[in-house]
C-alpha positions as CSV (number, residue, x, y, z in Angstrom):
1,X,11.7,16.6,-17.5
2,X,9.1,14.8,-15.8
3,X,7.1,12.6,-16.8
4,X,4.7,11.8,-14.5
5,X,3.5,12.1,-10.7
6,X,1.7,10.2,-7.9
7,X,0.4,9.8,-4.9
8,X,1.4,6.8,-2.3
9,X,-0.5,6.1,0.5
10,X,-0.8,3.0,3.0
11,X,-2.1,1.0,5.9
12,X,-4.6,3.1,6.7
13,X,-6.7,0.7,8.6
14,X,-10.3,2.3,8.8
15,X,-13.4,1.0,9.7
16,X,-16.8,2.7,9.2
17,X,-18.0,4.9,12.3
18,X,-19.3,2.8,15.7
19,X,-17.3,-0.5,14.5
20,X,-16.6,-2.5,16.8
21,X,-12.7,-2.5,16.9
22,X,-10.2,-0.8,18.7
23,X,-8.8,1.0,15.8
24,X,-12.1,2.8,15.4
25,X,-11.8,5.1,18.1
26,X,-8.8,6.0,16.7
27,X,-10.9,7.5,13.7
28,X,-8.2,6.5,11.1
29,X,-10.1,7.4,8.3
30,X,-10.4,11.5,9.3
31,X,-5.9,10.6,8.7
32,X,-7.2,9.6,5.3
33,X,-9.7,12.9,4.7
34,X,-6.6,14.9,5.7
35,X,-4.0,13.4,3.1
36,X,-6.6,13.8,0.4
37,X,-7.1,17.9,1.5
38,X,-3.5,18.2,2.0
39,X,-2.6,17.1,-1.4
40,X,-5.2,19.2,-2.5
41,X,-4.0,22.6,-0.8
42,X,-0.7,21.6,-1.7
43,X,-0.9,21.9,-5.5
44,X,0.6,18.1,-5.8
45,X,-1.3,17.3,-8.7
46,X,-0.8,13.9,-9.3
47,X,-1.7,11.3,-12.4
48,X,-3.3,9.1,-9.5
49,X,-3.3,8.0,-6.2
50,X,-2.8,4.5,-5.1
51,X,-2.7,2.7,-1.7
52,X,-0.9,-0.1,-1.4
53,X,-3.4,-2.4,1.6
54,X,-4.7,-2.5,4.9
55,X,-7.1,-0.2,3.6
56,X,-9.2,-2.0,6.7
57,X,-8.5,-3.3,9.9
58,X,-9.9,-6.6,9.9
59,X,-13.2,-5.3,8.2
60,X,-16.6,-6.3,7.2
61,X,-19.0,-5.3,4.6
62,X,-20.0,-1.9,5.5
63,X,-16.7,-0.9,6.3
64,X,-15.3,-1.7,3.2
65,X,-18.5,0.4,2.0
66,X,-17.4,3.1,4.0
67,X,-13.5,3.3,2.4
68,X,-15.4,3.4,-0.7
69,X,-17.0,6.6,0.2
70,X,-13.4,7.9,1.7
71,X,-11.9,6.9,-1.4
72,X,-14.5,8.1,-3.7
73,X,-14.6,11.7,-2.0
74,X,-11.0,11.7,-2.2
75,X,-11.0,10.9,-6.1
76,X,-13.9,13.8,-6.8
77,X,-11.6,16.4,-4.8
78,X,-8.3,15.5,-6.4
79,X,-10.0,14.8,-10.2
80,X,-8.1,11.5,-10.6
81,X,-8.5,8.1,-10.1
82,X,-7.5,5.9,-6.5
83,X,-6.2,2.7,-7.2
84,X,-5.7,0.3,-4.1
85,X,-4.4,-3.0,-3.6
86,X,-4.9,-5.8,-0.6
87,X,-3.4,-6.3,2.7
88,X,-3.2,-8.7,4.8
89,X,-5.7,-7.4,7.5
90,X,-8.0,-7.2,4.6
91,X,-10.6,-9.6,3.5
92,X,-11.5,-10.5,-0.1
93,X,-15.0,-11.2,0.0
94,X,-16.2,-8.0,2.1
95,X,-14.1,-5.9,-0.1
96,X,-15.5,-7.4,-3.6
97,X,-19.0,-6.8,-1.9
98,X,-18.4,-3.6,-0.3
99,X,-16.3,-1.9,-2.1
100,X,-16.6,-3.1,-5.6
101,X,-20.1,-4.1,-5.6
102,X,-19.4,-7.0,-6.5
103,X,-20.9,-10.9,-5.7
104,X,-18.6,-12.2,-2.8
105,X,-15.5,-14.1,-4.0
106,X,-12.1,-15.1,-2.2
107,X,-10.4,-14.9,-5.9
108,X,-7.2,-12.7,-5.6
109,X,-7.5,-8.9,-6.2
110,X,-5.2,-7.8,-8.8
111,X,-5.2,-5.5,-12.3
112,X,-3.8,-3.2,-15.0
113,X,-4.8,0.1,-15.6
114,X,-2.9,2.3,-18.2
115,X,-2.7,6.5,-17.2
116,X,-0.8,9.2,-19.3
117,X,0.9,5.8,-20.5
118,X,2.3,4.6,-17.9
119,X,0.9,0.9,-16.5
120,X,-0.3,0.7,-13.3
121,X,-0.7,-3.0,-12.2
122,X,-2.0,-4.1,-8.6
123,X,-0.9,-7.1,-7.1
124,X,-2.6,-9.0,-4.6
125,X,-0.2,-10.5,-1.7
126,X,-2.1,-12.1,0.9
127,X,-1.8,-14.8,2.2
128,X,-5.1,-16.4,4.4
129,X,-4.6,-16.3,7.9
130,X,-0.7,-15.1,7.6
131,X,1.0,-12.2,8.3
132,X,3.4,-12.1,5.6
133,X,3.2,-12.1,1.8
134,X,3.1,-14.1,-1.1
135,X,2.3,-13.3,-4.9
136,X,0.3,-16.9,-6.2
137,X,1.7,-18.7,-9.2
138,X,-1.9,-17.3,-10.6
139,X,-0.5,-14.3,-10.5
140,X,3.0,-14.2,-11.6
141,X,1.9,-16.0,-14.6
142,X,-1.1,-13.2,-15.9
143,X,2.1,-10.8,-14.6
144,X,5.0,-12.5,-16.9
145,X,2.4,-12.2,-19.8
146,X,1.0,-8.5,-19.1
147,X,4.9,-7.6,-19.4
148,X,5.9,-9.7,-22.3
149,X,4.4,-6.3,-23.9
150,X,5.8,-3.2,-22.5
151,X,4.3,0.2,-21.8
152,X,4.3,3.5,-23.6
153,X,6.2,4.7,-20.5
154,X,7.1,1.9,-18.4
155,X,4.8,-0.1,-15.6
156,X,5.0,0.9,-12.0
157,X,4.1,-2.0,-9.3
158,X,1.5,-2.0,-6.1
159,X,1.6,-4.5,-3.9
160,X,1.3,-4.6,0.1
161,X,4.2,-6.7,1.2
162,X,7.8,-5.3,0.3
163,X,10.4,-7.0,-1.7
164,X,13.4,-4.9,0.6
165,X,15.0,-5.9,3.6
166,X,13.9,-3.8,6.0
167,X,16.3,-3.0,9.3
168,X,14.9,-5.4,12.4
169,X,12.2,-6.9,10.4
170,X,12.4,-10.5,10.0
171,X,12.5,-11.7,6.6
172,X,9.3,-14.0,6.5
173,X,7.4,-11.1,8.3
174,X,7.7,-9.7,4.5
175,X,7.5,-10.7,0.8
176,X,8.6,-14.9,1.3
177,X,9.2,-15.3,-2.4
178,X,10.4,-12.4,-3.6
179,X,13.2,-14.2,-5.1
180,X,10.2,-15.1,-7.9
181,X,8.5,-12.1,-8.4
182,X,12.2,-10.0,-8.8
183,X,12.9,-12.6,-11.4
184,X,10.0,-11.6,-13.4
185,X,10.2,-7.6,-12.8
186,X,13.7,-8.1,-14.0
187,X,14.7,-7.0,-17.2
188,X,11.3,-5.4,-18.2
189,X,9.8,-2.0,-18.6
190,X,9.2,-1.9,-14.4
191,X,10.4,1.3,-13.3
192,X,9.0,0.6,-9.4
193,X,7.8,-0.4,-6.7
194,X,5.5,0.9,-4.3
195,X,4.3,-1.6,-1.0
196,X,3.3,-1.0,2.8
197,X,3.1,-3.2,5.8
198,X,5.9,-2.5,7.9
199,X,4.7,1.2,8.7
200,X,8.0,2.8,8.2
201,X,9.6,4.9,5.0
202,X,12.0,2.6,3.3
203,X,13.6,3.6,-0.1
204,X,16.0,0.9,-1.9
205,X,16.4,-1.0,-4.7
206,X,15.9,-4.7,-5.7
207,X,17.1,-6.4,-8.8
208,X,18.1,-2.7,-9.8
209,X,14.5,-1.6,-9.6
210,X,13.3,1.3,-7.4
211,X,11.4,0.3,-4.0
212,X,9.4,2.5,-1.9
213,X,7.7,0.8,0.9
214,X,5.8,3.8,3.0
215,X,5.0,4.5,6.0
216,X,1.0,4.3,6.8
217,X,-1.5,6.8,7.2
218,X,-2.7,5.2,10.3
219,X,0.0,4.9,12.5
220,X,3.9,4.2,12.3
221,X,6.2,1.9,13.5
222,X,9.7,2.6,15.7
223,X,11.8,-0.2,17.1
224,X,11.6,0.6,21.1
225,X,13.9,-0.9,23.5
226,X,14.0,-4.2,25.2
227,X,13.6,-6.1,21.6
228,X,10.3,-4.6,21.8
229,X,8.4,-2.5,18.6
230,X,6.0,0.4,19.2
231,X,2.8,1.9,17.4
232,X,2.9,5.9,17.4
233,X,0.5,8.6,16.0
234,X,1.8,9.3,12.9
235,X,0.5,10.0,9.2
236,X,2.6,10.3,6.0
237,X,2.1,10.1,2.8
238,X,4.9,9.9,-0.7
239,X,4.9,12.1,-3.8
240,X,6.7,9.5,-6.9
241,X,7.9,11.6,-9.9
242,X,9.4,10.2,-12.6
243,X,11.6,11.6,-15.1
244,X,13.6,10.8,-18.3
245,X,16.3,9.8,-15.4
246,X,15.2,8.2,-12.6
247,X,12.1,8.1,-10.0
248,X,12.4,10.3,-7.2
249,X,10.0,9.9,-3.7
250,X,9.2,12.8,-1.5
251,X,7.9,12.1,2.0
252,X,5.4,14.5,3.4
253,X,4.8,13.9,7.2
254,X,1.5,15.4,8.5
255,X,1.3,17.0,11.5
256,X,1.0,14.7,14.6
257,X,1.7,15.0,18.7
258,X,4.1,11.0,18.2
259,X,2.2,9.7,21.1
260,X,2.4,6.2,21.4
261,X,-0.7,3.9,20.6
262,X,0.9,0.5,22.0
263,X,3.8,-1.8,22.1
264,X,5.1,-5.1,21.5
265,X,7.5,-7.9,21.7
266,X,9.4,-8.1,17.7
267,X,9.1,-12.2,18.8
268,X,5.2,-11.5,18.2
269,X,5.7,-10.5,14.8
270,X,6.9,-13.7,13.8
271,X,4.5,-15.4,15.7
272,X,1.6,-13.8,14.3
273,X,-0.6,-15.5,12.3
């Protein structure tokens, strides 16, 4: 029987119309209008949506007022709430001003929201100025004492930067202490894991827990040849049911031409910074 159902989306990367970026022209955000109407049409009916960072690419201000009004048009059309958590092209002081109306702050974004008794909680990975991920010891210790107390139905995870191993990905390009965090998901009421980053569909499990780290909305990732990775037009999104015995995730992959944006050396993923 299950129990219940939601929506995964990630890296979606917008920015609010005339930015000046070079992701703008791409218009990521119409990817994001389409997800919400195709979940819609397709009778999905999910508990909530969440998205797990990048929600911006490198943004400002009024772009992360714009994603608000994405995300809130989204949330009136589907009836249910859109929870999203930090990447690291994000920035915490535009998005606590934009998005959450909020006075400016760099303190870490992070939460726990109950729905049909399940636990939601949002984790915030960034780390300034780096490309990979890192839960603070803030954090783990507000997350060790959230799960001291478990959940009607068990807690499911957000967080941008993936616990798994992911094929051809080096492993500081990801989660650098996940060692830590698995320590404290194990053994409590944590059923998964959802994450983004590395803009492909990986499904696993870590310290016996299920992991889902999704592709994005904005564009995917394929290893190319010549040690190099490339950027296509792509746009997916993951249904997560959960039942009395086990989670399940379905992948639905929007229609798209695969044409490549751009390309690059892996060596420049561990160089970036």
């Amino acid at each position: 029987m299950e129990k219940l159902k939601f929506v995964h989306l990630t890296d979606t990367h917008m920015n609010a119309p005339g930015a000046d970026n070079p992701f703008a022209k791409l218009n990521l955000a119409d990817k994001v209008k389409r997800v919400f109407e195709h979940v819609n049409a397709a009778s999905v009916k999910p508990a909530f949506v969440v998205i797990t960072g990048d929600l911006t690419h490198e943004g400002n201000v009024q772009d992360y007022e714009y994603i608000r009004s994405i995300v809130d048009e989204g949330s009136a059309l589907l009836g249910v709430p859109v929870h999203v958590v930090l990447g690291n092209h994000d920035h915490r002081a535009p998005f606590r001003e934009g998005f959450l109306k909020e006075a400016p702050s760099e303190q870490a974004y992070y939460y726990s929201h109950t729905i049909q008794g399940f636990r939601l909680i949002g984790l915030n990975s960034q780390v300034k100025g780096q490309h990979h991920g890192e839960i603070d010891a803030e954090q783990l210790a507000w997350l060790e004492e959230t799960l001291s107390t478990p959940a009607e139905h068990g807690t499911i995870v957000a967080l941008h930067h993936p616990m798994l191993n992911i094929n051809g990905m080096p492993g500081d390009h990801v989660l650098a202490n996940r060692e830590q965090l698995g320590n404290v998901l194990e053994g409590t009421d944590v059923i998964g894991v959802v994450a983004g980053h590395v803009h492909t569909n990986n499904v696993g499990t870590y310290k016996g827990i299920c992991h889902v780290a999704a592709t994005g909305t904005a564009f995917g990732g394929e290893a190319a040849e010549d040690n190099h990775f490339k950027m296509v037009d792509f746009c997916g999104y993951n249904v997560v049911s959960v039942y009395e015995e086990g989670v399940t995730v379905q992948t639905i992959v929007m229609p798209g031409m695969q044409d490549e944006f751009f390309r690059f050396p892996v060596e420049a993923l561990m160089a970036h910074n």
